[in-house]
Legacy VTK file of the C-alpha trace (Angstrom):
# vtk DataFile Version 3.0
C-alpha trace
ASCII
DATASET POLYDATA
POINTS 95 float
-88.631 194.583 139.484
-87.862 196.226 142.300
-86.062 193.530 144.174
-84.041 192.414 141.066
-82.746 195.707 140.510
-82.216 196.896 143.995
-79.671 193.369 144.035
-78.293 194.599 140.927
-77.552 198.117 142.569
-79.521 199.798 139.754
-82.358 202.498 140.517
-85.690 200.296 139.565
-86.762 203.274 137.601
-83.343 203.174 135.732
-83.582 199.583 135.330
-87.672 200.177 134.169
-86.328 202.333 131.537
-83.629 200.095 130.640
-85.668 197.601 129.325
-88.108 199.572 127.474
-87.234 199.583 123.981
-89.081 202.839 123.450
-86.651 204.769 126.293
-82.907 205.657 124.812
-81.084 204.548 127.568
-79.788 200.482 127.285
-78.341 198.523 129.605
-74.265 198.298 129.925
-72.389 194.764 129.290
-71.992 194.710 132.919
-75.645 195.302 133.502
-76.397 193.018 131.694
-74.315 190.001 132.777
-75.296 191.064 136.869
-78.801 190.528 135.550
-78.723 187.547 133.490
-76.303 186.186 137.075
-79.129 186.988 139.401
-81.794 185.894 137.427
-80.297 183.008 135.581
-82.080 183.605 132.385
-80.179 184.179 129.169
-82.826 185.981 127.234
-80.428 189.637 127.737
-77.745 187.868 126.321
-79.195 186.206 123.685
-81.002 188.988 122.381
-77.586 190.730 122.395
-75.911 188.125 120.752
-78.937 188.361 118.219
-78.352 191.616 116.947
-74.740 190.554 116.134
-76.073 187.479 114.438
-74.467 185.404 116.602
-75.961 181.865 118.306
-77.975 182.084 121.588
-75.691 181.329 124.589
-75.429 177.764 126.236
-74.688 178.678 129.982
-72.604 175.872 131.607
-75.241 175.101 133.990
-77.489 173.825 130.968
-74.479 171.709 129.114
-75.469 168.346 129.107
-73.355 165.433 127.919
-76.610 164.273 126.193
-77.357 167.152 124.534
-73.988 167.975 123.484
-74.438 166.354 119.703
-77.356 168.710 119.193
-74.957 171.793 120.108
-72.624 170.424 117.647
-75.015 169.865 114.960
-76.460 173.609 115.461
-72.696 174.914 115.540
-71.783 173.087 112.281
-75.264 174.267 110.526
-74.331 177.983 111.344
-70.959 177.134 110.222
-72.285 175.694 107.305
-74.328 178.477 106.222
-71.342 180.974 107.426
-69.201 179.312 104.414
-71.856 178.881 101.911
-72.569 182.960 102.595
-68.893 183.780 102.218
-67.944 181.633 98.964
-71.606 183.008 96.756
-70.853 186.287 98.427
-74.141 186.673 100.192
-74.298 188.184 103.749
-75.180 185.591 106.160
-77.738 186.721 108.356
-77.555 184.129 111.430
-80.203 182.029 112.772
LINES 1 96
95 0 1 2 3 4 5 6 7 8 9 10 11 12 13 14 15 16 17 18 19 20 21 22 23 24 25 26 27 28 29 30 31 32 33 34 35 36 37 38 39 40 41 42 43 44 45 46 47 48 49 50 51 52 53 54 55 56 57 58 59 60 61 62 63 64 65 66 67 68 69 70 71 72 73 74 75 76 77 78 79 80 81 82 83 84 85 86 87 88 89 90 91 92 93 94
Protein backbone atom coordinates (compact mmCIF):
# COMPACT_ATOMS: atom_id res chain seq x y z
CA UNK A 1 0.00 0.00 0.00
CA UNK A 2 2.66 1.91 0.70
CA UNK A 3 4.53 1.67 -2.53
CA UNK A 4 1.34 2.17 -4.67
CA UNK A 5 0.51 5.25 -3.02
CA UNK A 6 3.88 6.74 -2.51
CA UNK A 7 3.91 6.35 -6.84
CA UNK A 8 0.65 7.91 -6.78
CA UNK A 9 2.04 10.91 -4.63
CA UNK A 10 -0.70 10.28 -2.04
CA UNK A 11 0.14 9.98 1.85
CA UNK A 12 -0.44 5.95 2.38
CA UNK A 13 -2.47 6.91 5.35
CA UNK A 14 -4.59 9.24 3.06
CA UNK A 15 -4.78 6.68 0.51
CA UNK A 16 -5.66 3.89 3.65
CA UNK A 17 -8.49 6.07 4.43
CA UNK A 18 -9.48 6.55 0.98
CA UNK A 19 -10.50 3.27 0.45
CA UNK A 20 -12.26 2.55 3.55
CA UNK A 21 -15.80 2.90 3.03
CA UNK A 22 -16.36 3.59 6.70
CA UNK A 23 -13.82 6.94 6.53
CA UNK A 24 -15.62 10.19 4.77
CA UNK A 25 -12.96 11.09 2.70
CA UNK A 26 -13.13 9.38 -1.21
CA UNK A 27 -10.83 9.40 -3.67
CA UNK A 28 -10.81 12.34 -6.51
CA UNK A 29 -11.40 11.38 -10.40
CA UNK A 30 -7.82 11.98 -10.74
CA UNK A 31 -6.99 9.67 -7.91
CA UNK A 32 -8.61 7.45 -9.12
CA UNK A 33 -7.54 7.14 -12.77
CA UNK A 34 -3.44 7.47 -11.37
CA UNK A 35 -4.46 4.37 -9.46
CA UNK A 36 -6.36 2.29 -11.74
CA UNK A 37 -2.91 3.55 -14.40
CA UNK A 38 -0.41 2.16 -11.96
CA UNK A 39 -2.12 -0.73 -11.02
CA UNK A 40 -3.92 -1.67 -14.16
CA UNK A 41 -7.00 -2.91 -12.51
CA UNK A 42 -10.38 -1.40 -13.28
CA UNK A 43 -12.19 -2.39 -10.17
CA UNK A 44 -12.07 1.85 -8.98
CA UNK A 45 -13.59 2.58 -12.06
CA UNK A 46 -16.02 0.16 -12.34
CA UNK A 47 -17.32 0.50 -9.04
CA UNK A 48 -17.66 4.21 -9.96
CA UNK A 49 -19.29 3.61 -13.01
CA UNK A 50 -21.59 1.26 -10.82
CA UNK A 51 -23.07 3.71 -8.73
CA UNK A 52 -24.10 5.65 -11.90
CA UNK A 53 -25.53 2.49 -13.32
CA UNK A 54 -23.39 2.54 -15.97
CA UNK A 55 -21.40 -0.74 -17.68
CA UNK A 56 -17.98 -1.81 -16.23
CA UNK A 57 -15.13 -0.32 -18.33
CA UNK A 58 -13.33 -2.30 -21.21
CA UNK A 59 -9.70 -0.80 -21.05
CA UNK A 60 -8.10 -0.92 -24.55
CA UNK A 61 -5.48 -3.19 -23.43
CA UNK A 62 -8.25 -5.99 -22.88
CA UNK A 63 -10.22 -5.28 -26.43
CA UNK A 64 -9.98 -8.22 -28.32
CA UNK A 65 -11.17 -8.65 -31.90
CA UNK A 66 -12.58 -12.01 -30.62
CA UNK A 67 -14.32 -10.84 -27.94
CA UNK A 68 -15.67 -7.87 -29.51
CA UNK A 69 -19.31 -9.61 -30.40
CA UNK A 70 -19.72 -10.31 -26.70
CA UNK A 71 -19.15 -6.41 -25.96
CA UNK A 72 -21.71 -5.78 -28.49
CA UNK A 73 -24.18 -8.19 -27.32
CA UNK A 74 -23.76 -6.78 -23.55
CA UNK A 75 -24.04 -3.09 -25.04
CA UNK A 76 -27.26 -3.90 -26.98
CA UNK A 77 -28.80 -5.90 -23.78
CA UNK A 78 -28.25 -2.70 -21.60
CA UNK A 79 -29.58 -0.82 -24.44
CA UNK A 80 -32.31 -3.03 -24.63
CA UNK A 81 -33.38 -2.84 -21.17
CA UNK A 82 -32.54 1.14 -21.26
CA UNK A 83 -35.61 1.39 -23.89
CA UNK A 84 -37.88 -1.12 -22.44
CA UNK A 85 -37.36 1.08 -18.90
CA UNK A 86 -38.05 4.34 -20.69
CA UNK A 87 -41.26 3.35 -22.90
CA UNK A 88 -43.24 1.30 -19.43
CA UNK A 89 -41.81 4.16 -17.47
CA UNK A 90 -39.82 2.10 -15.04
CA UNK A 91 -36.35 3.30 -13.84
CA UNK A 92 -33.74 1.16 -15.24
CA UNK A 93 -31.42 0.18 -12.74
CA UNK A 94 -28.24 -1.09 -14.85
CA UNK A 95 -26.59 -4.33 -14.71
Amino acid sequence: MKELADKAGIKPHTLYNKLNPEQPHQLTPREIWTLTDLTEDSTLVDGFLAQIHCLPCVPVNELAKEKLQSYVMRAMSELGELASGAVSGDAYHGP
